[in-house]
C-alpha positions as CSV (number, residue, x, y, z in Angstrom):
1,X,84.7,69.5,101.7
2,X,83.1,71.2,105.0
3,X,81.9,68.8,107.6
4,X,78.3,69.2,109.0
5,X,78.4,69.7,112.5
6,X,75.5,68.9,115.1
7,X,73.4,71.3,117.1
8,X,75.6,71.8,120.1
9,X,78.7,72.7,117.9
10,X,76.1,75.1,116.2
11,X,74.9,76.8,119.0
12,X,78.6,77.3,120.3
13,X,79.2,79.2,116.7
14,X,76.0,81.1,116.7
15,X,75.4,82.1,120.0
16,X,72.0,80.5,119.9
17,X,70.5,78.2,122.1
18,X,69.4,74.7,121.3
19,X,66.1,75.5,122.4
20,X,66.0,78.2,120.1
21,X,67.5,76.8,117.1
22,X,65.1,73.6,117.5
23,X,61.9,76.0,117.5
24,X,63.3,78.1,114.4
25,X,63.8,74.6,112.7
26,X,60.2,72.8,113.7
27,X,57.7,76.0,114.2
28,X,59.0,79.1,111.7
29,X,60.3,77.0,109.2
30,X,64.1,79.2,109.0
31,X,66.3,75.9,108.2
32,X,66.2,72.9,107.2
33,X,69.0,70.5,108.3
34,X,70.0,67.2,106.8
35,X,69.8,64.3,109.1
36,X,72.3,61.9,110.4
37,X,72.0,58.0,109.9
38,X,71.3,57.6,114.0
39,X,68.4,61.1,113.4
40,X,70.7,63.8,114.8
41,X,70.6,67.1,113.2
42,X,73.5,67.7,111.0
43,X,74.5,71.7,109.7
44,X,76.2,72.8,106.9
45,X,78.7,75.7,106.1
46,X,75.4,77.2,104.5
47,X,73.1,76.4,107.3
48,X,75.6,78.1,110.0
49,X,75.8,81.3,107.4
50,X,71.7,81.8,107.0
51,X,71.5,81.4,110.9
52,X,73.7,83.6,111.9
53,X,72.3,85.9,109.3
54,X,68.8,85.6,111.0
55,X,70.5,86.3,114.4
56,X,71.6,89.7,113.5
57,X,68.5,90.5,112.0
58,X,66.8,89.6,115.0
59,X,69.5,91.3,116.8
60,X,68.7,94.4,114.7
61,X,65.1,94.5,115.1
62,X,63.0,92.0,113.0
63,X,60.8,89.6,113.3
64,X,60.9,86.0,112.9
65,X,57.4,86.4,110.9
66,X,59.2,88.8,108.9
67,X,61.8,86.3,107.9
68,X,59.9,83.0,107.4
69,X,60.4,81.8,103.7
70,X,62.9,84.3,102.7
71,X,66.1,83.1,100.5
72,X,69.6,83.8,101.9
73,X,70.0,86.1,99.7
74,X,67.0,87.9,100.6
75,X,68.3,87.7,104.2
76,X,71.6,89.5,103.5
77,X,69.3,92.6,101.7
78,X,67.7,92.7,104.6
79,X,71.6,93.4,106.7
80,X,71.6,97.3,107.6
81,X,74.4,98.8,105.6
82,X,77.6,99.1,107.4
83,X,79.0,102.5,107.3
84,X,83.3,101.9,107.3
85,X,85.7,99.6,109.0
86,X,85.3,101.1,112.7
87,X,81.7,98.7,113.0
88,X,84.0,95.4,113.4
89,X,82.2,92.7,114.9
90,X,83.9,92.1,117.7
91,X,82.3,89.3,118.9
92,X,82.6,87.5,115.5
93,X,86.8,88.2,116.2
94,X,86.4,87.0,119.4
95,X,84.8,84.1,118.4
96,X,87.4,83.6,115.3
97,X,90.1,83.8,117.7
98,X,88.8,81.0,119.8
99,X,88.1,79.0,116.9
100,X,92.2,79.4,116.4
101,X,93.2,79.0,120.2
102,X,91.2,75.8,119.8
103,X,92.6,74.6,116.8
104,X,88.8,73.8,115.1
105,X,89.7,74.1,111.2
106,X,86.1,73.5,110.6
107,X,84.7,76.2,112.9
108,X,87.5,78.8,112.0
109,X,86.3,78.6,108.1
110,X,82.6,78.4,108.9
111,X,83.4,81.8,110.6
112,X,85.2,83.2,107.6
113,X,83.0,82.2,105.4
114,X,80.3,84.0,107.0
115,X,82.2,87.4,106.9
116,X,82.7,87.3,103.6
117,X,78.9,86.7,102.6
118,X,77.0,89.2,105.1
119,X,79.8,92.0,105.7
120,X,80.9,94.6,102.6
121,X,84.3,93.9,101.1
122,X,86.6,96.3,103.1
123,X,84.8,95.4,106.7
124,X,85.1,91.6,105.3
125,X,88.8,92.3,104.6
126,X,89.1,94.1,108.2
127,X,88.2,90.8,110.0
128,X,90.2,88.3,107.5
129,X,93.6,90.2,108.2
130,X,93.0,90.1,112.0
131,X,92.5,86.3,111.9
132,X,95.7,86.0,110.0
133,X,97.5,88.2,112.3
134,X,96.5,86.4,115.3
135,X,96.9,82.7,113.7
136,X,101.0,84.6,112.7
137,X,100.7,85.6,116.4
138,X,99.6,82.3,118.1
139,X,102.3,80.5,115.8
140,X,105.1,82.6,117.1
141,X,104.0,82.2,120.8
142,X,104.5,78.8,120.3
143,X,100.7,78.5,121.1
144,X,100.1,77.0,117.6
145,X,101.8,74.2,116.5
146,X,103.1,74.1,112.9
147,X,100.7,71.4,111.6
148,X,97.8,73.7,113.1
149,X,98.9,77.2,111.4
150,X,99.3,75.5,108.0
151,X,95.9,74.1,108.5
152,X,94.0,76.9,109.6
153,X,96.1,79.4,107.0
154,X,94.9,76.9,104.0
155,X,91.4,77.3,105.9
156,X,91.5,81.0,105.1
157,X,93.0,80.8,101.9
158,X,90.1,78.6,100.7
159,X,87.4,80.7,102.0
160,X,88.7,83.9,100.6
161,X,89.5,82.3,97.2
162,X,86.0,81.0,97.3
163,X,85.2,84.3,98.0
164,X,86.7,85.8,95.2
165,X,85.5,83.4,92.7
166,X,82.0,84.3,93.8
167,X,82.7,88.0,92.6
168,X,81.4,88.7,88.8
169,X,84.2,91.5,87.0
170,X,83.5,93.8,84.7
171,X,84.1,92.8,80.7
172,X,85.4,96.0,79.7
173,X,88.2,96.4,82.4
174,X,91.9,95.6,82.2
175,X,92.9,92.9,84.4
176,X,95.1,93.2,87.1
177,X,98.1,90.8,88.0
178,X,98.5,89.5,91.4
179,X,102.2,87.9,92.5
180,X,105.0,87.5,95.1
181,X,108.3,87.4,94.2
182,X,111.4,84.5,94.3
183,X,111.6,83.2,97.6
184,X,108.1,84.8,98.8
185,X,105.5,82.3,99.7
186,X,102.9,83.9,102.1
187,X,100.2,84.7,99.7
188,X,97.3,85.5,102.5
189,X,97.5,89.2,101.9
190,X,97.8,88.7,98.1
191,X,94.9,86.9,98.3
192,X,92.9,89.5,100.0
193,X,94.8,92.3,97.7
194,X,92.7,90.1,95.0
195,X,89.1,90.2,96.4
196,X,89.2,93.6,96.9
197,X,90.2,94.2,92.8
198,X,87.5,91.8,92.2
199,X,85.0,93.4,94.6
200,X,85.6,96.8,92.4
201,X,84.7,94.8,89.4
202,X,88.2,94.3,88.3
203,X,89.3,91.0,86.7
204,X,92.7,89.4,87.7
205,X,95.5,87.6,86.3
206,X,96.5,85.5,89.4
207,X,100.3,84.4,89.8
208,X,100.5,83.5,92.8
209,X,103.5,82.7,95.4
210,X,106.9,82.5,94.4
211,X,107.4,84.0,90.4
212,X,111.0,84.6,89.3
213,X,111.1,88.3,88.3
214,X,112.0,88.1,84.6
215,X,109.6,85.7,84.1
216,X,107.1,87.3,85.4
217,X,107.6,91.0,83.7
218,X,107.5,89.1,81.0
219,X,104.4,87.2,81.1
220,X,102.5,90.5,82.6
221,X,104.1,92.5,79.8
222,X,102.2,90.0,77.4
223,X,98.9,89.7,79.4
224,X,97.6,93.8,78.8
225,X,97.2,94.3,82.2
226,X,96.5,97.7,83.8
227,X,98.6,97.1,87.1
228,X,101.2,94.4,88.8
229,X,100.5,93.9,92.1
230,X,102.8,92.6,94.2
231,X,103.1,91.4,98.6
232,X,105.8,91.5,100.3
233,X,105.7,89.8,103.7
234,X,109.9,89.3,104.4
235,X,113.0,90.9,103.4
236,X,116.3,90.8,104.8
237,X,119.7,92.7,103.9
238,X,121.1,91.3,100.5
239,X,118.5,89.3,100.1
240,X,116.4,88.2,96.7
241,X,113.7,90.4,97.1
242,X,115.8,93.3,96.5
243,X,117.5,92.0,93.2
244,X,113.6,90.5,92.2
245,X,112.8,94.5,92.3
246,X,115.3,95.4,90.3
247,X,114.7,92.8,87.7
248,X,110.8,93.5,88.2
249,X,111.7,97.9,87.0
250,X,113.8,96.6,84.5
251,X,112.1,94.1,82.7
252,X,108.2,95.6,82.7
253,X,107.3,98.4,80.4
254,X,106.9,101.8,82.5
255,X,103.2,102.1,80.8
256,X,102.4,99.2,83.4
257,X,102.5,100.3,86.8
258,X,104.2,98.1,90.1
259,X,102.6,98.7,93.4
260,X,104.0,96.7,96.1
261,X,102.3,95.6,99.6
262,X,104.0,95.4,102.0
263,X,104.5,96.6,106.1
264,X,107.4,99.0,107.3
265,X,109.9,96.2,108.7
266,X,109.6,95.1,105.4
267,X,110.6,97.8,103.5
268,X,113.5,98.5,106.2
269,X,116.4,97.0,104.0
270,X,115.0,97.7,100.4
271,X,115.6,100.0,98.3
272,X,112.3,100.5,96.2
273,X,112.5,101.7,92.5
274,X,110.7,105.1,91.9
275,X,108.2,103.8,89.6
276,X,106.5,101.4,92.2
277,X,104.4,102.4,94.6
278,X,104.0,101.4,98.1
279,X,100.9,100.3,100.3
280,X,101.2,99.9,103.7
281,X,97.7,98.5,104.5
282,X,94.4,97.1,102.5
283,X,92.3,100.6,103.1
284,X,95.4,102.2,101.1
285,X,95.1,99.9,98.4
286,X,91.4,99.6,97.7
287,X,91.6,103.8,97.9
288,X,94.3,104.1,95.3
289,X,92.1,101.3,93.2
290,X,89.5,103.7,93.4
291,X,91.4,106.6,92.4
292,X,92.9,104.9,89.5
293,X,90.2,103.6,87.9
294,X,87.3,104.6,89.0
295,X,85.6,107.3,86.6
């Protein structure tokens, strides 16, 4: 469960001032917070996402008379459409990467969460990967303690699961299935493989980290799925993941297709069957979804 935070800790995340949060609260009506036992404001995960949506659209050009007694959802119709990937927010990655640099769980998902509700899938997507590039990043500076990457990592695979379930599929679609392989257990870009599907109306058949091969061609052989999708984050000479492949072309029927996630150091000591196909980044994926099944 999120924890409320107070008004200081809310002003940090939305770049508003107490002042100004106070008189948005008490004269125009835009939020209502919960109190604490000793009076003090408290916020929740919702209360920092419909402020920060009000923000932009103040940002942007509106009026707070324009938004008094409006739904969040209203709020987010109100969002000017984002036109690709190349309109990051960079101050909402700045303020993610703080959020990681600092450690503050509870921040770091508040932030997330709030991608995913006011930005369109693929810009959404854009910003998740960079925070769980840089949390990868921090880790391996030695910047980021173990304790602290696990943490913020099951942070972001809560948010984007969330996320995901949030997303209504279309009945009349095949699922796709969703997996790593053996030894694999870094399902973050799984994950984000699976809101994308979902955001294209696509329903899922989620494996999840670690399947043995034959048992999972066998279970998506029974399931009528369209696809098996599959991430790839490490490989090394000789190891399982080659063998898993194998095992994977041999075992599912060819009328099922294999595409396989994954980045070039990756795919540096595999040999990949012809059937599958390979995607190097999410744009790739979510175009090939399109391509594939959209009519």
């Amino acid at each position: 469960m999120n924890r409320a935070i107070d008004i200081s800790r809310l002003s940090q995340l939305t770049g508003v001032n107490v002042s100004t949060l106070r008189s948005w609260e008490t004269r125009h009506a835009l939020i209502t917070p919960s109190r604490s036992v000793g009076g003090h404001r408290l916020y929740s995960a919702e209360d920092v996402e419909r402020l920060m949506l009000v923000k932009g659209l103040i940002d942007s050009g509106h009026r707070l008379s324009e938004l008094r007694g409006l739904t969040t959802d209203e709020l987010k119709q109100l969002q000017p459409a984002i036109s690709s990937a190349g309109a990051l927010d960079r101050d909402m990655v700045i303020k993610l990467e703080r959020a990681v640099d600092d450690c503050d769980v509870e921040a770091f998902g508040m932030l997330l969460r709030f991608v995913f509700a006011a930005s369109p899938p693929a810009l959404a997507i854009d910003v998740y990967g960079h925070a769980i590039r840089y949390i990868g990043q921090r880790w391996q500076e030695g910047r980021l303690g173990v304790g602290g990457e696990h943490r913020l990592s099951a942070k972001a695979r809560d948010v984007v699961t969330a996320a995901t379930s949030a997303l209504a599929p279309a009945a009349h679609r095949r699922p796709i299935a969703f997996a790593t392989l053996g030894d694999e257990r870094h399902e973050l870009g799984l994950l984000a493989g699976a809101y994308l599907a979902a955001s294209l109306g696509h329903r899922m058949i989620y494996f999840g980290a670690g399947m043995p091969a034959r048992e999972l061609a066998a279970d998506v052989a029974g399931s009528q799925a369209a696809l098996l999708v599959v991430s790839a984050v490490h490989s090394v000479p000789g190891g399982s993941l080659q063998h898993d492949l194998v095992w994977l072309d041999r075992g599912l029927p060819e009328e099922i297709p294999i595409w396989i996630g994954a980045h070039e150091a990756t795919l540096a000591h595999l040999v990949v069957p012809s059937r599958m196909v390979v995607m190097r980044d999410y744009a790739e994926f979510r175009r090939r979804l399109s391509m594939a099944f959209e009519s």
